[in-house]
N, C-alpha and C positions, 0 to 999 in steps of 0.2 A: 504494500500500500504506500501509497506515496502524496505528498499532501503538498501543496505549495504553504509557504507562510516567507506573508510580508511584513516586513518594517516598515511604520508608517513613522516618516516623521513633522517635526512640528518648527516653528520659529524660524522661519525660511526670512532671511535678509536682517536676523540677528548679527550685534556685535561680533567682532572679531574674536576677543577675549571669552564669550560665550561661546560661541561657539566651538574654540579650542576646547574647554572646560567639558562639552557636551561632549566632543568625541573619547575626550577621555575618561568619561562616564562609559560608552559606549565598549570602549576597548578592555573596561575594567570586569565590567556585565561581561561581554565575551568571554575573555578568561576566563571565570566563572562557571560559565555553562558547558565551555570547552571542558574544561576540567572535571566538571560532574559526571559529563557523560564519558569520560575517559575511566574514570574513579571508579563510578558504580557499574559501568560493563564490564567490569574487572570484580569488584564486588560492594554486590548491593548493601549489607550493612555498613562500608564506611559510613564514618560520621561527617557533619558538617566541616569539621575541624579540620580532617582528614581531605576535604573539597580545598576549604580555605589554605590549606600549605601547599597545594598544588596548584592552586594559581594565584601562589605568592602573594595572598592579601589577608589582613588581619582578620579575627573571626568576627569584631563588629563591624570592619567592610561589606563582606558578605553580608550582613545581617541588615544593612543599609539598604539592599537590594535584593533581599530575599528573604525575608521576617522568619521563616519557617522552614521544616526541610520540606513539605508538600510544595508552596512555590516554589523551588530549586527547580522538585521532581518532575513537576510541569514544563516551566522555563525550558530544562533542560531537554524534554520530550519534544518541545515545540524544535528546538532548535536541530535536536536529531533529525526530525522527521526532513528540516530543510536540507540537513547536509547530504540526506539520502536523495532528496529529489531534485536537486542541484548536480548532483554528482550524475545522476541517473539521466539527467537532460544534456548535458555534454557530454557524459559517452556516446552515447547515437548520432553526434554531430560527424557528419561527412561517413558515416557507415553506405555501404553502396548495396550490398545484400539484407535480408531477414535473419540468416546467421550470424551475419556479425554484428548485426544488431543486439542480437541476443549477447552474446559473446562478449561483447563492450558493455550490457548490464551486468552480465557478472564479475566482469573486475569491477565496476564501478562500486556496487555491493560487498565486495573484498576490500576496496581501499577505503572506504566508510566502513570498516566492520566494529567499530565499537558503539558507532553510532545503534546501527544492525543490532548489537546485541543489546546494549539498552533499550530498545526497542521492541523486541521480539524476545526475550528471554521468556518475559512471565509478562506479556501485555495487562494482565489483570491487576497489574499495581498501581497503573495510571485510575484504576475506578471508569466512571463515567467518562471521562474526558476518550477514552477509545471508539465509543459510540459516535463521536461527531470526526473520524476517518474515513474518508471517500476511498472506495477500493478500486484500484484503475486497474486490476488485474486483467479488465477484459482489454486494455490495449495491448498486454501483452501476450495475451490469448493469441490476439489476432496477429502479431508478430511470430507464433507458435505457428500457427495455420500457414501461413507465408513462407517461412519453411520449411515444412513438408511438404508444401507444396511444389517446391522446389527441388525437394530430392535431397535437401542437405542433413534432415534430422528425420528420425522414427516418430511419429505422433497417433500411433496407433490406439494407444492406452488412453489418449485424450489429450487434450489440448491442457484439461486443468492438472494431468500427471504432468505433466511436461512444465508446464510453472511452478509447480509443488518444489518437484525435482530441483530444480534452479535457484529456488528460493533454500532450499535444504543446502544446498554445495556453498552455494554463497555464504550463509553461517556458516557450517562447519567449518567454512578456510577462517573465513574470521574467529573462529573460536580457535584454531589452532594458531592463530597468529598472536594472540593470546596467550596462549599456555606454552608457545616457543617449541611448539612443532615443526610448523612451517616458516620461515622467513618472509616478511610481509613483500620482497621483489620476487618471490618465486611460487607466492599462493594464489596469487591471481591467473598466473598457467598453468599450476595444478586443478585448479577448479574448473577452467574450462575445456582441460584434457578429459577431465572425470565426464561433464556433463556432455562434451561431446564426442568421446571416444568408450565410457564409459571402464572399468578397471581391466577386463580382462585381454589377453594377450594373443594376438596367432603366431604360432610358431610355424604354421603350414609351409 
């Protein structure tokens, strides 16, 4: 699932001085959310503290900007969802087939894998806020279908095994880039040798 989210901002032909000041509001918030989602895809009980030392600001900084760890968990979720679908809109860019379209979302999905996994671990920690996620899976259905069509992949088992699949490889690399399995420059051609050659071997 992939969701757009924009930053809406405000004080447009503000001072100079303000506006410096805003961006490094901006860059600080960053931080922050970067770091959340770095932190707790790694593991989810860190504490706030444990956020706050990794992106280098005091714990009443954070607390400036995020009263709570539920706003974090949000914040952070919101900003996930963007890195994923950022990430996901420029891989496709200048793709010339359905297969390598596919093929550029799963690195894309591997290089955002922490993102992936704060996201996708245990969706049900976000509560309600998962229900207002728009599931564009059917665009990559139809990128499935386009494929097969073409003779480049098996789509036999359906169009939704064939995303399941993709969306599976793509965590796993990112979980193993994680726990220091795989090398984060050589999981994104593991994952797309698995999902398009799949493991086994001909010796014929």
């Amino acid at each position: 699932m992939l969701v757009a989210f924009a930053i809406v901002t405000s004080g447009i032909g503000q001072a100079e001085s303000g506006a410096s000041l805003s961006g490094v509001r901006e860059r600080t918030r960053r931080a922050i959310v970067d770091t959340a989602v770095a932190v707790w895809s790694r593991d989810w009980n860190a504490s706030l503290g444990d956020v706050a030392t990794g992106a280098q600001v005091s714990r009443s900084t954070l607390h400036r900007y995020f009263p709570d760890r539920r706003s974090l968990v949000l914040a952070a979720r919101e900003h996930a969802l963007q890195l994923l679908a950022e990430a996901a809109g420029a891989a496709v860019q200048g793709c010339a087939t359905a297969v390598e379209e596919l093929a550029a979302l799963l690195r894309a999905i591997v290089e955002v894998g922490d993102a992936v996994i704060y996201l996708y671990a245990d969706p049900t920690r976000f509560g309600d806020a998962v229900a207002e996620d728009q599931d564009d899976s059917a665009d990559l259905r139809e990128v499935v279908v386009r494929a097969a069509e073409d003779g480049a992949i098996d789509a036999s088992a359906g169009p939704d095994w064939v995303v399941s699949t993709l969306y599976a490889i793509g965590y796993s690399a990112a979980e193993a880039i994680n726990h220091g399995i795989l090398p984060r420059n050589r999981a994104g051609d593991v994952a797309v040798q698995t999902f398009l050659r799949g493991l086994g071997r001909d010796d014929g």
